[in-house]
C-alpha positions as CSV (number, residue, x, y, z in Angstrom):
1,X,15.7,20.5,-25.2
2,X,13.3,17.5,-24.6
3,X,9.4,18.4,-24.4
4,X,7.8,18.4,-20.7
5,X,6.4,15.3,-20.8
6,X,2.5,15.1,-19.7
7,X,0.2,13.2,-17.6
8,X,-3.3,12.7,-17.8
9,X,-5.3,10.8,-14.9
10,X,-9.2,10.3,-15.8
11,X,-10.2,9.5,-11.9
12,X,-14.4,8.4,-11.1
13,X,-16.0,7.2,-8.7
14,X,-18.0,3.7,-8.8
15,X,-21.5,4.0,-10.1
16,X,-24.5,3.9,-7.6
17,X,-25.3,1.0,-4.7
18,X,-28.1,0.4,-2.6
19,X,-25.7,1.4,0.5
20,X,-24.9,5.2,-1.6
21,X,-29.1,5.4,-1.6
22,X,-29.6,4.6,2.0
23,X,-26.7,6.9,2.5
24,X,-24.9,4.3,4.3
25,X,-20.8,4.1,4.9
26,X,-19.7,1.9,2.6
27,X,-15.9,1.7,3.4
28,X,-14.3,-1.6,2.5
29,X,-17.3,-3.7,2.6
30,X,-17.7,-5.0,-0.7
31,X,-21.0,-3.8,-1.8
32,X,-22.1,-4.4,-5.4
33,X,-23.8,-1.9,-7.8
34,X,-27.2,-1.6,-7.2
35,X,-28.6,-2.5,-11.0
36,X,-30.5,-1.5,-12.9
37,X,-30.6,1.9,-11.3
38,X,-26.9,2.4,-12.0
39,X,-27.2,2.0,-15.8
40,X,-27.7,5.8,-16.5
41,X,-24.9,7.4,-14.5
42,X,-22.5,4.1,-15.9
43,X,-24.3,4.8,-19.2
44,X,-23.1,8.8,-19.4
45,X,-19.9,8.1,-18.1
46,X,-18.9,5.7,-21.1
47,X,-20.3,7.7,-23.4
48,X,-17.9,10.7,-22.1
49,X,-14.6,8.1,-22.3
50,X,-15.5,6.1,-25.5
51,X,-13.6,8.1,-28.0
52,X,-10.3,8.3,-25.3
53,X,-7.6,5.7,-25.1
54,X,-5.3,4.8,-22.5
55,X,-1.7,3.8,-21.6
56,X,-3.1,1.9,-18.4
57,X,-6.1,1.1,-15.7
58,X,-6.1,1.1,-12.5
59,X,-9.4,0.0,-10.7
60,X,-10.0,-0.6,-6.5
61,X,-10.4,-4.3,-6.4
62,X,-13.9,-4.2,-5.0
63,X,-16.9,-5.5,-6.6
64,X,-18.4,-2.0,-7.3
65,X,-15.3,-0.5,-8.8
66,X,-15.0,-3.9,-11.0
67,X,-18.2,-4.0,-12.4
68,X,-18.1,0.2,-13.0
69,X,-14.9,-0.8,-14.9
70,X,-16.7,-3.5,-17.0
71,X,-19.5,-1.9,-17.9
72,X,-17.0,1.8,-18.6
73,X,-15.0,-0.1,-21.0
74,X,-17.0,-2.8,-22.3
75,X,-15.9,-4.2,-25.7
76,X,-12.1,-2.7,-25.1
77,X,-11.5,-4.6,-21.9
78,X,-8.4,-6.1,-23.6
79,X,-7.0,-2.8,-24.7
80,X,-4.6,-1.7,-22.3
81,X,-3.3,-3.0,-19.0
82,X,-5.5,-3.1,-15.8
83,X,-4.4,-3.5,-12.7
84,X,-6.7,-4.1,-9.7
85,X,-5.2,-2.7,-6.6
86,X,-6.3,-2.7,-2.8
87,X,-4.5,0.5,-2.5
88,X,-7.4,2.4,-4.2
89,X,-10.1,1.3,-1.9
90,X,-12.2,3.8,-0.4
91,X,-10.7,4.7,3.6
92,X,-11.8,1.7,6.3
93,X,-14.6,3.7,7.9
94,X,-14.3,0.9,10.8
95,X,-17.4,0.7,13.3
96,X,-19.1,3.1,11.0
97,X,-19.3,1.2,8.1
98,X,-23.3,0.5,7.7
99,X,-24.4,3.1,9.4
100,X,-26.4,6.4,8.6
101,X,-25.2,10.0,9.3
102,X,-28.3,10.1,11.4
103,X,-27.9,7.3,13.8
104,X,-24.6,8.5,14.3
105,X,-25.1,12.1,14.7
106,X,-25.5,12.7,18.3
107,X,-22.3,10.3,18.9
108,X,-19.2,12.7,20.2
109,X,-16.4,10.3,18.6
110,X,-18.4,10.7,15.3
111,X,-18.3,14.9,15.7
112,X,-15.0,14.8,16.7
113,X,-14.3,12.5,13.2
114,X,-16.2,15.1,11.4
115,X,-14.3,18.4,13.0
116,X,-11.1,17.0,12.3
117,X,-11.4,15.9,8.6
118,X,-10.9,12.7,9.1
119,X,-7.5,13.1,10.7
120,X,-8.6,11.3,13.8
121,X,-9.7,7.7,12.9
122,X,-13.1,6.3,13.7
123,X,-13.4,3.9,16.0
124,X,-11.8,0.2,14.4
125,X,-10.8,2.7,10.9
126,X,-8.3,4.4,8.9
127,X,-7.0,8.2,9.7
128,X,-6.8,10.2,6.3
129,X,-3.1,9.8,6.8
130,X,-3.2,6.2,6.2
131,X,-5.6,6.8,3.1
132,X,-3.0,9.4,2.4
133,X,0.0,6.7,2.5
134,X,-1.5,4.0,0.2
135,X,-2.5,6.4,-2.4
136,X,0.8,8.2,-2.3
137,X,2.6,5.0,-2.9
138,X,0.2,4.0,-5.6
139,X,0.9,7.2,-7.2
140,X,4.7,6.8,-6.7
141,X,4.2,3.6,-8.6
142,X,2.3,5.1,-11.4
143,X,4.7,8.1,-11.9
144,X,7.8,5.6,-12.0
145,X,6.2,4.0,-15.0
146,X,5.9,7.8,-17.2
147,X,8.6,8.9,-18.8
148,X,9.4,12.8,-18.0
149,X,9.2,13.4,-21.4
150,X,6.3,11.6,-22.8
151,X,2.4,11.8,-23.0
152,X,0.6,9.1,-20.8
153,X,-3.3,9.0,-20.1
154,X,-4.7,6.3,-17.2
155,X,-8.0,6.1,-16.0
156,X,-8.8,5.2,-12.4
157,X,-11.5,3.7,-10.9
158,X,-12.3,4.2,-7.2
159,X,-14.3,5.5,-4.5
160,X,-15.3,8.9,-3.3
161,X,-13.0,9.2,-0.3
162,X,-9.9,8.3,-2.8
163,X,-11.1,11.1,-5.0
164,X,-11.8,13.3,-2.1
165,X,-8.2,13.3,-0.8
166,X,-6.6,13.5,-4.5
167,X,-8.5,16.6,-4.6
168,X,-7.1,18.1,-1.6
169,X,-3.4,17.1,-2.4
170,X,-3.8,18.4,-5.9
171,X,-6.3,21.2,-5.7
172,X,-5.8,22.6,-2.8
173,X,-9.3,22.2,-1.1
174,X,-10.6,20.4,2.4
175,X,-10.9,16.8,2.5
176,X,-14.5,17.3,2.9
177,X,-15.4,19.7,0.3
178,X,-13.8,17.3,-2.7
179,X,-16.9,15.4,-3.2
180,X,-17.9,14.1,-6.4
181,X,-21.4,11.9,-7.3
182,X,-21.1,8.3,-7.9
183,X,-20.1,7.8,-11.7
184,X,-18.5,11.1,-12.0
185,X,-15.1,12.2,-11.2
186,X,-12.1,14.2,-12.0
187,X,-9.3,14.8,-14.8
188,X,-5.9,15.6,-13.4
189,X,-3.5,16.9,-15.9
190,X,0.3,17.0,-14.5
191,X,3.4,18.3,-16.4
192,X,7.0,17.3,-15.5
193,X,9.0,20.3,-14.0
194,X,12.4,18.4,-15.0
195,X,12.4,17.1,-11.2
196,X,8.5,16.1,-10.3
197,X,5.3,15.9,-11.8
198,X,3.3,18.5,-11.1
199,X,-0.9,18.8,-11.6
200,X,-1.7,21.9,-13.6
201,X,-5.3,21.8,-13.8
202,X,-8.6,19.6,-12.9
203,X,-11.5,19.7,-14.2
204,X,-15.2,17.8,-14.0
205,X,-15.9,14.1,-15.6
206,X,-18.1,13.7,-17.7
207,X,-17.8,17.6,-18.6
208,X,-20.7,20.0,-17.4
209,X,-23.3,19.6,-20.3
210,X,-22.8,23.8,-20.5
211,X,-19.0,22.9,-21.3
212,X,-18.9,19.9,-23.4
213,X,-21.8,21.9,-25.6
């Protein structure tokens, strides 16, 4: 009988902007990295991926996600494929995008947002169901390209609201509760059933000093 074959998703976030400080809605605007103060999380996070290789790359094709890519896997940017795909953008936050929790606070549409879990869109935005359709046809895409019997390892850069709904699809939590800091993230592993690929753990990246000691 043929081994299980195994899949290994390395997913982070984008490293820190001036919008994350000012704790601002970034959505699909196409904020840059605010540098230098993103070195150190950027700085970590390669540290934790320079001895691992990969089949493939997959990186949101916004600025922040590019340069967090370039700076990730600087002096091996020609060692595997990268694609740059729209479909890994963080959800369209619509007339919220810019905006502070607290000017938006008091606003009923925004509470309603909230309650629901994103499931109602914001005004001019995305529903998590949309987000939920992109990324499950991006990961349709990737899975088509493992074999059911071999080992494959991608890393994916994107944004915390991508991360926040693979989390709920593959760990079972609330959209809301799936946060992860900017230039951290999440290693899925999957193994194939013989009819799907299914995740069998998750864990913290770059690990928790306490484990990786």
């Amino acid at each position: 009988m043929a081994a299980a074959g195994r899949l290994e998703l390395v997913v982070v976030r984008h490293g820190v902007t001036q919008w994350n400080r000012e704790r601002r809605y970034q959505g699909q605007r196409d904020i840059p990295l605010l540098l230098p103060e993103a070195l150190p999380g950027l700085d970590r996070l390669r540290e934790a991926l320079e001895e691992q290789t990969f089949d493939a790359v997959h990186c949101s094709d916004l600025t922040r996600c590019r340069q967090t890519l370039a700076h990730v896997v600087e002096g091996r940017e020609r060692a595997w494929p990268t694609h740059f795909d729209a479909r890994l953008r963080e959800l369209d936050f619509g007339d919220y995008e810019g905006r502070t929790y607290d000017e938006l606070k008091s606003q009923p549409f925004y509470r309603a947002w909230i309650d629901s879990e994103g499931q109602q869109p914001p005004p001019g935005g995305e529903s998590t169901a949309e987000l939920r359709q992109r990324l499950d046809d991006w990961f349709a895409d990737l899975v088509n390209g493992c074999s059911p019997h071999g080992h494959h390892r991608a890393l994916v850069v994107c944004h915390g609201g991508v991360i926040r709904e693979l989390r709920r699809r593959f760990e079972g939590i609330g959209f809301w509760e799936g946060g992860v800091v900017q230039a951290e993230g999440r290693r899925f592993t999957f193994t194939h059933d013989g009819e799907r690929w299914k995740c069998s753990s998750s864990s913290a990246v770059p690990a928790p000093a306490s484990a990786a000691s």
